[in-house]
C-alpha positions as CSV (number, residue, x, y, z in Angstrom):
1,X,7.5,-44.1,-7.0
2,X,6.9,-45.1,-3.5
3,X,3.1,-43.3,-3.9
4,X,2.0,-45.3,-6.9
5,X,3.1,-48.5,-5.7
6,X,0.0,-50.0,-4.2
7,X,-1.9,-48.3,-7.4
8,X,0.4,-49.9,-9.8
9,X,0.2,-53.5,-8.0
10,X,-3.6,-53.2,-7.6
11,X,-3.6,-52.6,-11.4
12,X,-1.3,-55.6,-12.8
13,X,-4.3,-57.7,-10.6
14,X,-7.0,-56.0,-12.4
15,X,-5.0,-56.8,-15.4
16,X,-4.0,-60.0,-14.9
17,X,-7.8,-60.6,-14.3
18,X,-9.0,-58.9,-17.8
19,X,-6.4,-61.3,-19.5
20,X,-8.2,-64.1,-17.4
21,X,-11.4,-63.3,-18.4
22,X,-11.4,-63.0,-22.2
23,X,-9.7,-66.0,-22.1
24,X,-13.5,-67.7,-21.1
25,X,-15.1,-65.1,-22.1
26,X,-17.3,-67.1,-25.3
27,X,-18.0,-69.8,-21.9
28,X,-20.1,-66.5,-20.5
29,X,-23.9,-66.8,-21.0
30,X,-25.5,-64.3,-19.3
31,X,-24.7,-61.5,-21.8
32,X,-26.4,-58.6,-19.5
33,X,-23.9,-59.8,-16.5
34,X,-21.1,-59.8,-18.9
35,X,-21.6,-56.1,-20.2
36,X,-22.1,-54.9,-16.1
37,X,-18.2,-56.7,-15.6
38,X,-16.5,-55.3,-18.6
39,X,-18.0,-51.7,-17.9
40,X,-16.9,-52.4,-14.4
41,X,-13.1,-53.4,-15.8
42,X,-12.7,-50.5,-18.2
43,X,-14.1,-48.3,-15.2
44,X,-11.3,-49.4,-12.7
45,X,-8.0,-49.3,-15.0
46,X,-9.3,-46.0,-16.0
47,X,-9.8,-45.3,-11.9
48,X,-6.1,-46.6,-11.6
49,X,-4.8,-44.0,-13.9
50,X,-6.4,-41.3,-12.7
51,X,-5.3,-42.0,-9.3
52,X,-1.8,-42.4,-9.8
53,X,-2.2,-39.0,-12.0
54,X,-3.7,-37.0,-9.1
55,X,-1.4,-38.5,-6.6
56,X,1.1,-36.7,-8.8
57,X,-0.1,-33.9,-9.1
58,X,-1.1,-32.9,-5.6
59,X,2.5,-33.3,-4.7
60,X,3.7,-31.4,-7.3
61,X,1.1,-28.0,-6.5
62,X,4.6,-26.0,-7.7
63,X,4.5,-27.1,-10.7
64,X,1.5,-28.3,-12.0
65,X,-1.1,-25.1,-13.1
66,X,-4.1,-24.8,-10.6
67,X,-6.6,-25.2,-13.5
68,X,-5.1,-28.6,-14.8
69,X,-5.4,-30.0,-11.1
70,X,-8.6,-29.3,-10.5
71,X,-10.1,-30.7,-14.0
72,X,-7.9,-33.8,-13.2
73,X,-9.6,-34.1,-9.8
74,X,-13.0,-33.9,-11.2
75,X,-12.3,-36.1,-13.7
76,X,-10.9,-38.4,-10.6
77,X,-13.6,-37.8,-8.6
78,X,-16.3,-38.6,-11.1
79,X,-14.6,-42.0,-11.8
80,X,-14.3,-43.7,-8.2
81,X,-18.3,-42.6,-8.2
82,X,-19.0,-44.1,-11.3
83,X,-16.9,-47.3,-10.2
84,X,-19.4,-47.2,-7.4
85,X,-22.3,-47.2,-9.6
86,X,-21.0,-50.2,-12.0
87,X,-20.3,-52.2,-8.9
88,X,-23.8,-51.8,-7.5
89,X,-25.2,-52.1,-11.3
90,X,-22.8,-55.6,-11.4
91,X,-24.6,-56.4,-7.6
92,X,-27.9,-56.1,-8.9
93,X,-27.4,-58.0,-11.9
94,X,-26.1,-60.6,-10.0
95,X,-29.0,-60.9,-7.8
96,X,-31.6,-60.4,-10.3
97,X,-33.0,-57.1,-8.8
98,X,-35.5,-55.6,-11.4
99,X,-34.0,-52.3,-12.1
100,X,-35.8,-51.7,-14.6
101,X,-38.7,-50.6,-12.5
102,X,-38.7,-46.4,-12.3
103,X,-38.1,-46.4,-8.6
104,X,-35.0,-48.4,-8.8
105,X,-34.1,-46.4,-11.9
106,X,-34.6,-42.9,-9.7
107,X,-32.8,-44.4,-6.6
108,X,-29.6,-45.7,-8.7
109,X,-29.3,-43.0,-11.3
110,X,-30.6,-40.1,-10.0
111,X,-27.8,-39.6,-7.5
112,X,-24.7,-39.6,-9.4
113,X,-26.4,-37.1,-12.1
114,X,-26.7,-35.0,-9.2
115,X,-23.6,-35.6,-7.4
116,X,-21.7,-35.3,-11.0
117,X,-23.2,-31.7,-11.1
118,X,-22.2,-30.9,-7.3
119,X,-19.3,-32.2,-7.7
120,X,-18.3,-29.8,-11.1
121,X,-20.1,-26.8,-9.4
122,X,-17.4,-27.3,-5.8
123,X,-14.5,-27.8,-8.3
124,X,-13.1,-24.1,-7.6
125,X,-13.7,-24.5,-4.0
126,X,-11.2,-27.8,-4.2
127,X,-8.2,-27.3,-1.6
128,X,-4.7,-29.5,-1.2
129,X,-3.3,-30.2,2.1
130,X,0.3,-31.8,3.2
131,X,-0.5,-35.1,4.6
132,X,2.2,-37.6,6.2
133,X,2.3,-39.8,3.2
134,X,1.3,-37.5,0.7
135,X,-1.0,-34.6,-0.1
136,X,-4.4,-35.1,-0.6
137,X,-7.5,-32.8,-1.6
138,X,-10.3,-31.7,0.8
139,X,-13.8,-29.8,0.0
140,X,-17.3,-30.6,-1.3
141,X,-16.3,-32.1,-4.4
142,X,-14.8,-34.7,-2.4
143,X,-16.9,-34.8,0.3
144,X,-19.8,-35.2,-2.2
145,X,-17.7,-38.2,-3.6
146,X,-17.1,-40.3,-0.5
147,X,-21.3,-39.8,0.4
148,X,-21.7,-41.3,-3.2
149,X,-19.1,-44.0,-2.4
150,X,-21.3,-44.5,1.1
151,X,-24.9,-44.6,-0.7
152,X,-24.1,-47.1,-3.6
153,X,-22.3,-49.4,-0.6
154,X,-25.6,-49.1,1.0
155,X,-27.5,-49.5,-1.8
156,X,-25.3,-53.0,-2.7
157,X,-26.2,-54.0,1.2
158,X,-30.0,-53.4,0.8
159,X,-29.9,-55.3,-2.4
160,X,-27.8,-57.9,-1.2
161,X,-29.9,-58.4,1.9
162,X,-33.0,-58.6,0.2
163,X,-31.9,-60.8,-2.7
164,X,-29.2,-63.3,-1.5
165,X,-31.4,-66.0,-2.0
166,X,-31.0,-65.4,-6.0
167,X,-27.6,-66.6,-5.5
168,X,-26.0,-70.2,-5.5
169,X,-24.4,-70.7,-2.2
170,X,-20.7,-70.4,-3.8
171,X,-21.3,-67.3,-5.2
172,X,-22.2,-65.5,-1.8
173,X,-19.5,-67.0,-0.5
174,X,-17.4,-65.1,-3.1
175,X,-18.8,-62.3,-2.6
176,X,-18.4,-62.1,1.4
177,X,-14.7,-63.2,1.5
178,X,-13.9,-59.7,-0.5
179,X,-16.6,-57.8,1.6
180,X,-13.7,-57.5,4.8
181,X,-10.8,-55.8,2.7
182,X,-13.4,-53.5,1.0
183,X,-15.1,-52.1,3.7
184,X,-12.0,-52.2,5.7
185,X,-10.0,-49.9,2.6
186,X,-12.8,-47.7,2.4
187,X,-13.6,-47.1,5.7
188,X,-9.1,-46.9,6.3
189,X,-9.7,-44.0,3.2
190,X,-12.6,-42.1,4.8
191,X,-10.3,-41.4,8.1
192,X,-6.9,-41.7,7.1
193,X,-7.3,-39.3,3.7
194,X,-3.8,-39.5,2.8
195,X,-3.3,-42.9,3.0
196,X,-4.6,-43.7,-0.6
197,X,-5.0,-47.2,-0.4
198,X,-8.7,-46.9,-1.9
199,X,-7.5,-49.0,-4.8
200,X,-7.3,-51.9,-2.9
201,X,-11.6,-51.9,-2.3
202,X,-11.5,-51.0,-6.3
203,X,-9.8,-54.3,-6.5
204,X,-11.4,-55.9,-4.3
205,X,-14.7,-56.0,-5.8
206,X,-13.2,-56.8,-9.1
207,X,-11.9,-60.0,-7.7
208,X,-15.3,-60.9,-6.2
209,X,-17.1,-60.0,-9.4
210,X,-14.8,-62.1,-11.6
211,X,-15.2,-65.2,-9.0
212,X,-19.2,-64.7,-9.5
213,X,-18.7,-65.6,-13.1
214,X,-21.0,-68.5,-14.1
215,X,-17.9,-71.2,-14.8
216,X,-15.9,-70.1,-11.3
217,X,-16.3,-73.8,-10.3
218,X,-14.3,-75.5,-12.8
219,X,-10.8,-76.5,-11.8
220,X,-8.6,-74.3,-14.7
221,X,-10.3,-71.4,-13.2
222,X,-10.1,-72.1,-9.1
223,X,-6.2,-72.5,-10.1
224,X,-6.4,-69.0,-11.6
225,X,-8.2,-67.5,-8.5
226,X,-5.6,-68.8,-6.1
227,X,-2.9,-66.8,-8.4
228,X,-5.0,-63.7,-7.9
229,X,-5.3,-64.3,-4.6
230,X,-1.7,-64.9,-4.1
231,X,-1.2,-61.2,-6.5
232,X,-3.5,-59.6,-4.2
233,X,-1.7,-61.0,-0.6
234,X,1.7,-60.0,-3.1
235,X,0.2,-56.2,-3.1
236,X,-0.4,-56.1,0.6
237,X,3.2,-57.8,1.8
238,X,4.8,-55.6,-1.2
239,X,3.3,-51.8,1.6
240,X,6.3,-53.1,3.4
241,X,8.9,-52.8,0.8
242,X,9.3,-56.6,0.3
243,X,10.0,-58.0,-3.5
244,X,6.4,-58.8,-3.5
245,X,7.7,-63.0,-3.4
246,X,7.1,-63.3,0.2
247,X,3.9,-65.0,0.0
248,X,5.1,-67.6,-2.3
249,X,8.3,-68.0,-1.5
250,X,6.9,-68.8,2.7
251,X,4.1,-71.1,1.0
252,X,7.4,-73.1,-0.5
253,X,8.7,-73.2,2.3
254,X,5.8,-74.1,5.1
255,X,5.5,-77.1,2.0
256,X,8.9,-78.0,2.4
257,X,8.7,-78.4,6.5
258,X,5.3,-80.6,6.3
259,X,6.7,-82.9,3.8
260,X,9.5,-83.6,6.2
261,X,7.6,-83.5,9.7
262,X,5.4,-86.2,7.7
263,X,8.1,-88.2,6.6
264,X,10.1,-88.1,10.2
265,X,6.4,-89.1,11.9
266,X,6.5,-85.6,13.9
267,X,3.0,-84.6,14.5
268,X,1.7,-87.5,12.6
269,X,-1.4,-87.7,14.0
270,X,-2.5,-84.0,12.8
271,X,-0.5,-83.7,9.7
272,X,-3.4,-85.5,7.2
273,X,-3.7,-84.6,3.9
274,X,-6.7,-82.5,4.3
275,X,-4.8,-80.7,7.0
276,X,-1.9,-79.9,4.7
277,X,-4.5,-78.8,1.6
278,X,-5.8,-76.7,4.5
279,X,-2.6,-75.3,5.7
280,X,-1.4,-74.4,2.3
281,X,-4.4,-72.5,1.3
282,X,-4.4,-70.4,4.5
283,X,-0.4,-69.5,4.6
284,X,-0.9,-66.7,1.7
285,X,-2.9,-65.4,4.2
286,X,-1.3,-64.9,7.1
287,X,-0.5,-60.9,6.9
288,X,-3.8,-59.9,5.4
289,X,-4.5,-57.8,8.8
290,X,-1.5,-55.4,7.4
291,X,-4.2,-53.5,5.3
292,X,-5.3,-52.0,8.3
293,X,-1.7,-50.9,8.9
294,X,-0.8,-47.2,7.8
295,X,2.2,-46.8,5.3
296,X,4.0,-44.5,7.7
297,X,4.1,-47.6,9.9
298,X,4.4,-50.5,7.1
299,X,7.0,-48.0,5.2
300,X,9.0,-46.6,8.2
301,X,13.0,-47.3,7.2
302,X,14.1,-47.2,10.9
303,X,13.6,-48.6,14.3
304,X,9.5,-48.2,15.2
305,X,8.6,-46.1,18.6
306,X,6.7,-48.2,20.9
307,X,3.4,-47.0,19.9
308,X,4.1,-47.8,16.3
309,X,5.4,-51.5,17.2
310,X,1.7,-52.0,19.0
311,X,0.1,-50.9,15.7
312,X,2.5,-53.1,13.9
313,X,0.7,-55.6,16.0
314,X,-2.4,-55.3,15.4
315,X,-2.0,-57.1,12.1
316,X,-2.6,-60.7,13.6
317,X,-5.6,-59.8,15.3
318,X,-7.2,-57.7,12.4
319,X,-6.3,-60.6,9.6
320,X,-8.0,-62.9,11.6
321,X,-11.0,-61.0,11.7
322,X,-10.7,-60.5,8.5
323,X,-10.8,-64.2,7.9
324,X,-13.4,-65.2,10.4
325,X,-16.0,-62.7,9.0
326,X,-15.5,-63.5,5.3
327,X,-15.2,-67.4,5.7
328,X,-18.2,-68.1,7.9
329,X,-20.5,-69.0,5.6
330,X,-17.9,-71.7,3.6
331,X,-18.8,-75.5,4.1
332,X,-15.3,-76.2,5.3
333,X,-14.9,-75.4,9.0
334,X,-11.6,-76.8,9.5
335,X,-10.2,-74.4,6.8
336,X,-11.7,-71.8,8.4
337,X,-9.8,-72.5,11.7
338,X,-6.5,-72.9,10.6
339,X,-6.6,-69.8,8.4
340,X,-8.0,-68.2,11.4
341,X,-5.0,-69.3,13.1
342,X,-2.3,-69.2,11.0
343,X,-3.0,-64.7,10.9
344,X,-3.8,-64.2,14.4
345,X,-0.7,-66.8,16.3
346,X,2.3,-66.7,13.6
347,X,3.7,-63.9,15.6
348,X,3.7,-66.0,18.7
349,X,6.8,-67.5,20.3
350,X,7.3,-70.8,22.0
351,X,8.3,-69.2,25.1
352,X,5.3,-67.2,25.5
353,X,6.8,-63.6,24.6
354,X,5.3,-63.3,21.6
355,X,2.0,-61.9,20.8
356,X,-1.2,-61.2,20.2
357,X,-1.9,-63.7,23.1
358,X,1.0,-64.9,24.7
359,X,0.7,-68.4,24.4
360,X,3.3,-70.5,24.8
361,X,4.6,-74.4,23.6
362,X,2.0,-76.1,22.0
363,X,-0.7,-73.7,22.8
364,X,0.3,-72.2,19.7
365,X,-1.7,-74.0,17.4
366,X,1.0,-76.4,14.9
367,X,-0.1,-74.2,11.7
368,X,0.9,-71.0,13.0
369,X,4.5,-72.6,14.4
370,X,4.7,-73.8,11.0
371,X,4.2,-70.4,8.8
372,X,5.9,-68.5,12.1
373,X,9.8,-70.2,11.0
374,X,8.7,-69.9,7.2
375,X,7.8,-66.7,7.4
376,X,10.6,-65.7,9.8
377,X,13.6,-66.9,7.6
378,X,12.2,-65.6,4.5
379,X,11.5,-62.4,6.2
380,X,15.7,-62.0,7.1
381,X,16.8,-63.2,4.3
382,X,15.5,-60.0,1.9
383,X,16.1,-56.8,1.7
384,X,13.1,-55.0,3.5
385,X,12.5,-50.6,3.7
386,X,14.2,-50.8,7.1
387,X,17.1,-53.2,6.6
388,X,19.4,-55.2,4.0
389,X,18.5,-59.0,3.6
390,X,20.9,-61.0,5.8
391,X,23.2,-63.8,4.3
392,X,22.0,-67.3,4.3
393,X,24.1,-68.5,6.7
394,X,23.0,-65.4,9.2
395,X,19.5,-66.4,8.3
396,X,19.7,-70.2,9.1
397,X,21.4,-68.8,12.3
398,X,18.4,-67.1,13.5
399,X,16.1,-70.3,13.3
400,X,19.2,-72.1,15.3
401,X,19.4,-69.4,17.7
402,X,15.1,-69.2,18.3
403,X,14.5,-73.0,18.2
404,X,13.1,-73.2,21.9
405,X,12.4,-69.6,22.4
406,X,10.9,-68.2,19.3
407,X,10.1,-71.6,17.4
408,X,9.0,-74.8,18.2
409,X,12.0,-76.8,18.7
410,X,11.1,-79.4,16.6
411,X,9.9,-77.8,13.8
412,X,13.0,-75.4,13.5
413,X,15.5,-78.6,13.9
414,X,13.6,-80.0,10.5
415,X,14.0,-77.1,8.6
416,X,17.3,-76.7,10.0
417,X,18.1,-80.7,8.2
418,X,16.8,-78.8,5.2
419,X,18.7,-76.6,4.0
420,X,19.9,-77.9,0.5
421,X,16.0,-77.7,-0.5
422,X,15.3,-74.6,1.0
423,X,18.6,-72.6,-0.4
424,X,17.4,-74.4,-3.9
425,X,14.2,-72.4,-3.7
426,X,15.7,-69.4,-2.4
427,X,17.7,-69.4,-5.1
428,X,15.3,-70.7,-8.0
429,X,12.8,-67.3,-6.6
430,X,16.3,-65.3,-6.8
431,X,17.2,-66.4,-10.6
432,X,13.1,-65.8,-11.5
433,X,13.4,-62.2,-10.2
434,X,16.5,-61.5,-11.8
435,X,16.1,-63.1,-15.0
């Protein structure tokens, strides 16, 4: 189970997203667009399928016939490319790019007719090797597949660099914020080949497509973006082994403390209500660098070696990049910032020992203390791949115990005053999951 679990997350998003869209689907005008997205939906669950099939098979070599892994393969192979080719088809149409013109015809088909026939012709030559997380396969067929994958991204730059200007300025927003994880997935795939996380660029893309849609600005449907987004941070936290409630259960939580810093005047002069809209957008954010984090790392059920732990680490600086390159073009800077801060400092510690940078007191910018005891608490008080949750009462104990080391004093004294509301959402996210 633990190889499909990324694949199967990945695919309740696209899910959740197809239910999403025929919901508005007679609000769709631009029928051409339209049939680009659904090919491109049909394409990907059948991608998902196949990938969780060939993940089982090339760890099951003993038992499943030569023959029947191979034709599964192709079959695999041929989907991700043709994925590839509906997402730059879906790019085009969203820019307007004439593709009906013979050149752009020969340029976009042209290549996967002849990578299809490679691709069948290196079948036989197809080999299996024993990777640290799992088996994966190796030979032309595959390499043929990835230099696909490579050319239709290129192609989807070159069109996107040419054509941009076809786009309202939200939609190229949307479509940079997704750019980050799915070059970042792809690029994770082509040097790490048994890490098989190259569902997550499959999603991804379907996320940005589905925010391109013509109604994206109307308020039912920015409500039903933020629960994909929060499904797609649930699929990154869930690597990990977490219950895949971690986002939202430290968004309740970083709610709770800003309520009551507000109400007790603490930090009154930055806590505005654009500050908290802010804050609460960016906290489902703040472990998006852990993409970049292998699964032998994220997955480990022990103690981590000192080299892991520094790779482990990297998470904070590689979210915020993350955030910095896709948000730059957004009209809201201060957003930008304090998602910026909340990935790259909620691993930082009031007295300075914690990391990426050190920084101590109120160095540490107030939204990243905030998510850091949030995220802390809810973090020891579930059961995670390499330990048991710890009881509430052990769990309150740690923010006690780090108020003045680890946390802001202040901060983790309010949270500490509120407890009843805090054990009433642990336990209301305890009864959901278990009922």
């Amino acid at each position: 189970m633990l190889h499909y679990k990324l694949q199967l997350g990945c695919m309740v998003i696209v899910l959740l997203v197809l239910v999403l869209y025929f919901r508005e689907r007679h609000e769709q005008k631009n029928v051409k667009r339209m049939m680009c997205f659904e090919r491109l939906l049909l394409f990907s669950l059948l991608y998902f399928v196949m990938d969780m099939v060939t993940v089982y098979t090339v760890n099951h070599l003993d038992t499943v016939p030569v023959l029947v892994n191979n034709i599964l393969h192709l079959l695999y192979l041929w989907v991700i490319d043709r994925c590839l080719l509906d997402v730059f088809l879906y790019v085009a149409t969203m820019l307007e790019v004439p593709i009906t013109e013979k050149r752009w015809k020969r340029v976009v088909f042209l290549p996967h007719y002849i990578g299809s026939l490679i691709m069948l012709l290196g079948i036989p030559w197809i080999r299996y090797v024993e990777g640290e997380i799992s088996n994966y396969s190796m030979g032309i067929s595959v390499t043929v597949c990835y230099v696909l994958v490579l050319y239709y991204l290129g192609m989807a730059w070159y069109a996107w660099k040419k054509y941009r200007d076809n786009l309202p300025k939200r939609s190229r927003v949307n479509f940079l914020i997704c750019v980050p994880v799915f070059m970042g997935s792809i690029l994770i795939q082509l040097f790490v080949p048994d890490a098989l996380i190259t569902s997550l660029a499959i999603t991804a893309i379907i996320l940005v497509a589905y925010c391109a849609m013509e109604n994206a600005a109307s308020s039912e449907l920015i409500q039903y973006h933020e629960e994909v987004i929060y499904a797609f941070a649930d699929v990154i936290e869930g690597r990990d082994g977490s219950t895949g409630e971690h986002v939202k259960r430290t968004v309740a939580y970083v709610e709770l403390i800003v309520d009551a810093l507000r109400e007790n005047g603490i930090y009154a002069d930055r806590l505005d209500n654009e500050y908290l809209d802010f804050l609460m957008r960016a906290a489902p954010m703040h472990d998006f660098g852990k993409i970049a984090v292998t699964d032998t790392v994220l997955q480990k059920p022990g103690r981590l070696t000192s080299d892991e732990y520094e790779v482990m680490k990297t998470h904070t600086v590689r979210g915020a990049d993350m955030i910095k390159a896709s948000l730059a073009s957004l009209e809201e800077p201060g957003y930008i910032t304090i998602a910026w801060q909340v990935a790259r400092h909620h691993h930082e510690r009031w007295d300075g020992s914690g990391y990426p940078d050190g920084l101590r007191g109120e160095e540490i910018p107030l939204c990243a203390r905030v998510v850091a005891v949030a995220d802390v608490f809810d973090a020891v008080s579930q059961d995670r791949c390499y330990r048991d949750a710890m009881s509430l009462d052990e769990s309150f104990a740690i923010i006690e115990q780090g108020a003045g080391t680890q946390f802001d004093p202040l901060i983790a004294n309010v949270f500490l005053q509120l407890r009843d509301k805090v054990e009433a959402v642990f336990y209301q996210f305890q009864e959901e999951i278990n009922g």
